[in-house]
C-alpha positions as CSV (number, residue, x, y, z in Angstrom):
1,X,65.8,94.5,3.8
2,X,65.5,91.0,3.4
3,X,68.1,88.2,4.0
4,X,69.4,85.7,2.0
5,X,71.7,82.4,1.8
6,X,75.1,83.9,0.1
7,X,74.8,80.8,-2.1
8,X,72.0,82.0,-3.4
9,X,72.8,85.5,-4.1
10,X,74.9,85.4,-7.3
11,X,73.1,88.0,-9.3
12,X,72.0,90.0,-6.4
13,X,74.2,93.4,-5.9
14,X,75.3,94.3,-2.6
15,X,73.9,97.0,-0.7
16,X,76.8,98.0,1.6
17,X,80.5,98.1,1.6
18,X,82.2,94.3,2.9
19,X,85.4,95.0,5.3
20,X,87.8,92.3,6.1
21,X,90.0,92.9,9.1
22,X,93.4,90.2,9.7
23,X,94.6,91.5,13.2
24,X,97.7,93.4,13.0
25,X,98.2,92.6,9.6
26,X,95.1,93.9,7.5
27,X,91.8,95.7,7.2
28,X,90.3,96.4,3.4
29,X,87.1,96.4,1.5
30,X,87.5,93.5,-0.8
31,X,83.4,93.9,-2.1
32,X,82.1,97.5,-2.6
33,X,78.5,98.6,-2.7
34,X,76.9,97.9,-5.8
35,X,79.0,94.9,-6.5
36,X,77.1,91.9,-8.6
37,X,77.9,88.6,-6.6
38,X,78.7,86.0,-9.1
39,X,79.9,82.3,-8.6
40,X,83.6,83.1,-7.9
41,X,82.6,85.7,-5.4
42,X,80.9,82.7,-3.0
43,X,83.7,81.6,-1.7
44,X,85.5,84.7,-0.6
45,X,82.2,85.6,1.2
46,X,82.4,82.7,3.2
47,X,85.7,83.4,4.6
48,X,84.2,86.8,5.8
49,X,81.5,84.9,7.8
50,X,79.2,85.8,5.6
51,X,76.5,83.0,5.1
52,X,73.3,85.8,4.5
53,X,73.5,88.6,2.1
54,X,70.9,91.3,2.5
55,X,69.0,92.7,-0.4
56,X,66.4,95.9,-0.8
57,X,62.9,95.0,-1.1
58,X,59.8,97.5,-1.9
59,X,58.9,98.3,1.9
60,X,62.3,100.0,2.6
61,X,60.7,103.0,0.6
62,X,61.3,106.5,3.4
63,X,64.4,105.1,4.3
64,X,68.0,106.6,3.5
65,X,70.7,104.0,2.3
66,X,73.9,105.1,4.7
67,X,75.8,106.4,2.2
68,X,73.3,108.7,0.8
69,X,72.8,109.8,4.5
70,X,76.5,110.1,4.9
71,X,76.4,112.4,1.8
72,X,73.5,114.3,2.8
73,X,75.3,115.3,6.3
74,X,78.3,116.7,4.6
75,X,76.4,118.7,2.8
76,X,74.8,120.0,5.6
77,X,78.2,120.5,7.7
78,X,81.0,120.8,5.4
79,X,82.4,124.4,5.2
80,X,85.0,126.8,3.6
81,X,88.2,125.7,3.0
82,X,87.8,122.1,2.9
83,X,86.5,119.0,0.7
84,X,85.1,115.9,1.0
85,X,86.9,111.9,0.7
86,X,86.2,109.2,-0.9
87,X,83.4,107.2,0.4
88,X,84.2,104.3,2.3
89,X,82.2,101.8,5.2
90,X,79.4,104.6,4.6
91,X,81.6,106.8,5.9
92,X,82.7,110.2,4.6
93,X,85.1,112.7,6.3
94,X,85.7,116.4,5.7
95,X,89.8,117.0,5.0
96,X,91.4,120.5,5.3
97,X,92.3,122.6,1.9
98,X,94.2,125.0,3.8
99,X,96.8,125.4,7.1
100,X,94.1,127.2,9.4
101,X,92.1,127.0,12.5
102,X,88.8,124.8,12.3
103,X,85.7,126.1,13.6
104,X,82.9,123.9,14.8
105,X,79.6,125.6,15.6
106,X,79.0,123.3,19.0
107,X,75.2,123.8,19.7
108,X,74.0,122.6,16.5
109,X,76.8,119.8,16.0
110,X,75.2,118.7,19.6
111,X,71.3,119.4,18.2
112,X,71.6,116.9,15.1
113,X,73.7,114.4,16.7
114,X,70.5,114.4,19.3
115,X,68.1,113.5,16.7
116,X,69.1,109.8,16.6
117,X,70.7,107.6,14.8
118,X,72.9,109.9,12.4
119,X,76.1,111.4,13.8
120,X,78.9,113.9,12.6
121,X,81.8,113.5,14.6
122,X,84.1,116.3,14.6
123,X,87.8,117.7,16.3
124,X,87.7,119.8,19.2
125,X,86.2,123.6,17.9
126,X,89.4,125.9,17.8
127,X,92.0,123.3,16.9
128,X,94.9,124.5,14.6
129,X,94.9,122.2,11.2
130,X,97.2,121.7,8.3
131,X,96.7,121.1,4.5
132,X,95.2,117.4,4.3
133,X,94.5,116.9,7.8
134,X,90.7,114.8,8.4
135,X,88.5,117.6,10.2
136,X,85.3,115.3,10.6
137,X,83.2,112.4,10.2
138,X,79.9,111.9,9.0
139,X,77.6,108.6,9.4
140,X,74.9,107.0,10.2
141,X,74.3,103.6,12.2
142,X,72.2,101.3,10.6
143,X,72.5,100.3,7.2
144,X,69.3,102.1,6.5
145,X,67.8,104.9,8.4
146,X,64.8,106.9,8.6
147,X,64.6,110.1,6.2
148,X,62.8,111.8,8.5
149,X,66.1,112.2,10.6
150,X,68.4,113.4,7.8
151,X,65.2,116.1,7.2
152,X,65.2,117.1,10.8
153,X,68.7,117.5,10.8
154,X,68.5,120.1,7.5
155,X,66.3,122.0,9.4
156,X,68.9,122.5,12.2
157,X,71.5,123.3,9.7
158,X,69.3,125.2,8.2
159,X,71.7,125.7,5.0
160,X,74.5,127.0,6.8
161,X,77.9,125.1,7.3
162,X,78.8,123.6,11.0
163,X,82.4,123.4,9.8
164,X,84.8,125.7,8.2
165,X,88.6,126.7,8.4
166,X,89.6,130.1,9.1
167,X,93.3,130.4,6.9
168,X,96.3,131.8,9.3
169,X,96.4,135.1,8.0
170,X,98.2,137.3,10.4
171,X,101.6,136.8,9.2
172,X,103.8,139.5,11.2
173,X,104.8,140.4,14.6
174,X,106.2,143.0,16.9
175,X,107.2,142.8,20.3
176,X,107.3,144.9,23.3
177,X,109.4,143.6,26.1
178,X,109.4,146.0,29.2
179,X,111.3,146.0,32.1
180,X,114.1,148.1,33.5
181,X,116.4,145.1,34.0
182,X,116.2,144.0,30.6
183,X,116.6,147.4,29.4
184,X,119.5,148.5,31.5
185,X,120.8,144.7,30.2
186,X,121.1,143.0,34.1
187,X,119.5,139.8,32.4
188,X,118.8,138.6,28.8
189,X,115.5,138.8,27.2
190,X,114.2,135.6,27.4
191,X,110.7,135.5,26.3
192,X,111.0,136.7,22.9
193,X,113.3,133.8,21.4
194,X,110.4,131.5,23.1
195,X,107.4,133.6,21.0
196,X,109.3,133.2,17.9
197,X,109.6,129.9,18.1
198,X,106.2,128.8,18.6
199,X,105.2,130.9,16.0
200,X,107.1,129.8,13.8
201,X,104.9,126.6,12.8
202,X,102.1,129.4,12.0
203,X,104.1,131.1,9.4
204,X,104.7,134.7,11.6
205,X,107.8,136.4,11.5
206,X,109.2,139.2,14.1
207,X,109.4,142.7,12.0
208,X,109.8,145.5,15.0
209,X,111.3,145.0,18.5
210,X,111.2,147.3,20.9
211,X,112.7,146.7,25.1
212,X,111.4,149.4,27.3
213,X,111.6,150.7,30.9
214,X,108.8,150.0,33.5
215,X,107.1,153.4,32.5
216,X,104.0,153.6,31.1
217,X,104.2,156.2,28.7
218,X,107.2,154.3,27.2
219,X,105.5,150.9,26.9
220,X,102.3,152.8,25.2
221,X,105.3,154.4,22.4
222,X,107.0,151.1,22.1
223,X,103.5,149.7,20.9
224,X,103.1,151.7,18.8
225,X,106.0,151.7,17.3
226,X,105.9,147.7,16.4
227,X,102.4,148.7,15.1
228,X,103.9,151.4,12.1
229,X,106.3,148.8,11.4
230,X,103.4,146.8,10.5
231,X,102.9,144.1,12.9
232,X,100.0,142.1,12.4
233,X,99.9,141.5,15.9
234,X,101.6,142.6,19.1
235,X,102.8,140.6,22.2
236,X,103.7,142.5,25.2
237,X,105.6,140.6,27.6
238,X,106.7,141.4,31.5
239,X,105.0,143.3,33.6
240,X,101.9,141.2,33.6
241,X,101.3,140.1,37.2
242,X,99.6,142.3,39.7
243,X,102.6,143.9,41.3
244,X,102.1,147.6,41.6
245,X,105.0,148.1,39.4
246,X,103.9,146.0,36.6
247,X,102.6,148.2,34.3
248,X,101.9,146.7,31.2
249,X,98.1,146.5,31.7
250,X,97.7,149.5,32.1
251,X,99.9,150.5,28.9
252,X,98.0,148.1,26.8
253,X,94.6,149.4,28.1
254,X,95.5,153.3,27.4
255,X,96.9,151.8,24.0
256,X,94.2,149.8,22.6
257,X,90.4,150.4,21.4
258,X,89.1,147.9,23.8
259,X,90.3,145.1,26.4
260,X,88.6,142.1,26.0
261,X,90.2,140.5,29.4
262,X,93.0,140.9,32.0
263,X,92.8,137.6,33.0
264,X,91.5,134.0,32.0
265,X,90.8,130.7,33.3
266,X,93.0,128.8,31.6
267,X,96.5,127.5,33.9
268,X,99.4,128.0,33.4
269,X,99.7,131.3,31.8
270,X,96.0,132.8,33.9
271,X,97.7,136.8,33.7
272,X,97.0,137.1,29.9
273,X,95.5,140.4,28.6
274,X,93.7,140.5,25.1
275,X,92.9,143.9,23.7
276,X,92.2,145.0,20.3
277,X,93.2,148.2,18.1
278,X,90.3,150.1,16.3
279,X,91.6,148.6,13.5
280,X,91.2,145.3,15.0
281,X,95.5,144.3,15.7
282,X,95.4,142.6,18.4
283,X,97.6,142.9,21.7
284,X,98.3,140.1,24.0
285,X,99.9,141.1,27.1
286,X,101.7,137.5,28.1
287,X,102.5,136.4,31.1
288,X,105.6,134.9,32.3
289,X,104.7,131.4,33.0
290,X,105.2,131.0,28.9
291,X,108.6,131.0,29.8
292,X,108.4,127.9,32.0
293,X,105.7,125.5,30.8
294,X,104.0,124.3,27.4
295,X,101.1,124.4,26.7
296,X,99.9,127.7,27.9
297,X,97.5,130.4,27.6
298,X,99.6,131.7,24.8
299,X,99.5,128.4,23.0
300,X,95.5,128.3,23.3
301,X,95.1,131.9,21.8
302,X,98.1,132.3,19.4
303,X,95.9,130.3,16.6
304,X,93.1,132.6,16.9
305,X,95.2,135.6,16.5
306,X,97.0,134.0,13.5
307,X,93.4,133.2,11.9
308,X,91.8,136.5,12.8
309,X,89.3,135.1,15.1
310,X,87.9,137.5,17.3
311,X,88.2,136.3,20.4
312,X,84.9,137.6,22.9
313,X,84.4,137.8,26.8
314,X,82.2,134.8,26.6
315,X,84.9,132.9,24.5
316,X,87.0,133.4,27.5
317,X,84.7,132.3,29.8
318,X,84.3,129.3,28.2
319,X,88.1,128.9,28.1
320,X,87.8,127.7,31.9
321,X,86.2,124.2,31.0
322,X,89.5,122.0,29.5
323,X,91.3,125.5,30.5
324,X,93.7,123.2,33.3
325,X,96.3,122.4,30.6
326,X,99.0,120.8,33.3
């Protein structure tokens, strides 16, 4: 690049975007890329502090204007069920098409953004989105940069998207509760007005509810039961700590296929169980401290029930780091 006096730039088009920021009262792009300075536009640059303008000469050849880089990195990370904005400050973000949770494959988000001076900057891998919501960022830090990096970066990707949304799809629910004094009707049920409600944002509606006694052949009934109703998933509460008579466990264990884990590091809410039907339903056993406290355990898995993310041992594992939730 080379730099010139803006006085003497009319006729010369600019090569990057030209913000103007009032504090507390503005920030806009009053001069796009590509614009062709002319005598009026003198002035107005001046006000912006800007006394050189810089202009593209023959040896910038194997370097990457920052939008094109910008573009090129969306293309490498942009996935299902989303789109691209407008370009702007040679910036471009990914926005969501869909209610859903967004996916980020970590390793290689941290491998490209290694490279050097190219970055996609991204939520938190398993957050819950909505329709329009900006997933990601994409950019680079100089004006021009190296094409070298953007090809190193294509190798990572290696044509397969770092981003996507997985759409809510799980749409129904049964509940088991269990516990004699609930059943015999000593005390109200009070964890299943709290699961309907924070399911409600994810579009999933109650369609079978069963209350059993502490037995285990009833609990194992009662699940299925909510399951031939057609419950998309199944949440089991009480009966989750590691009394002797809490026996939902052991119900959900005989139940299901396979039991990912009776336990996680995430607090409050550490007693979880997540199994899985052959038919892949999922069963969450849920502990009581969803009664007391928000967010929970619950409230980190429920999205990847309602998206039909399988959810492994190692996930849970990983659970543990940001896991202390307050």
């Amino acid at each position: 690049m080379k730099s010139i006096r803006t006085q003497d730039a009319v006729g010369h088009a600019l090569i990057h975007d030209l913000v103007r920021i009032v504090i507390g009262e503005v920030k806009d792009t009053p001069f796009r890329r590509g614009h062709v300075i002319t005598e009026e536009d003198i002035p107005k640059l001046l006000d912006l502090g800007k006394e050189h303008i810089f202009v593209m000469e023959p040896e910038d050849e194997g370097f990457l204007h920052e939008e094109d880089v910008a573009r090129a990195l969306y293309n490498m990370a942009g996935g299902e069920n989303m789109h691209d904005g407008p370009m702007a400050q040679g910036k471009i973000e990914a926005i969501a098409d869909v209610d859903g949770l967004f996916k980020v494959d970590v390793d290689r988000l941290h491998a490209i953004n290694s490279i050097g001076e190219l970055t996609i900057v991204t939520r938190f891998n398993n957050t819950p989105v909505k329709v329009g919501d900006k997933l990601a960022g994409m950019r680079c830090i100089p004006l021009l940069l190296e094409e070298q990096q953007v090809e190193d970066a294509k190798k990572i990707a290696n044509g397969h998207p770092l981003l996507n949304v997985k759409p809510f799809v799980r749409k129904t629910m049964g509940i088991v509760t269990t516990g004699s004094e609930v059943f015999e009707g000593r005390i109200k049920d009070a964890f299943t007005p709290i699961i309907e409600e924070r399911c409600v944002e994810f579009g999933v509606k109650k369609v079978a509810h069963e209350i059993v006694t502490d037995n285990t052949d009833d609990i194992v009934a009662a699940i299925d039961k909510v399951k031939q109703a057609g419950a998309d998933i199944i949440f089991c509460t009480g009966g989750m700590s590691v009394d002797p008579d809490d026996l939902t466990p052991g119900a959900i264990k005989r139940y299901a296929d396979r039991v990912v884990t009776y336990g996680l590091p995430v607090l409050p809410g550490s007693m979880v169980c997540i199994a899985y039907c052959t038919d892949g339903t999922p069963i969450l056993g849920v502990p009581g401290g969803v009664l007391f406290s928000k967010p929970t355990a619950f409230d980190e898995i429920l999205p990847r029930l309602v998206a039909d993310d399988e959810i492994t041992k190692e996930d849970c594992i990983r659970m543990g780091h940001g896991g202390f939730l307050g």
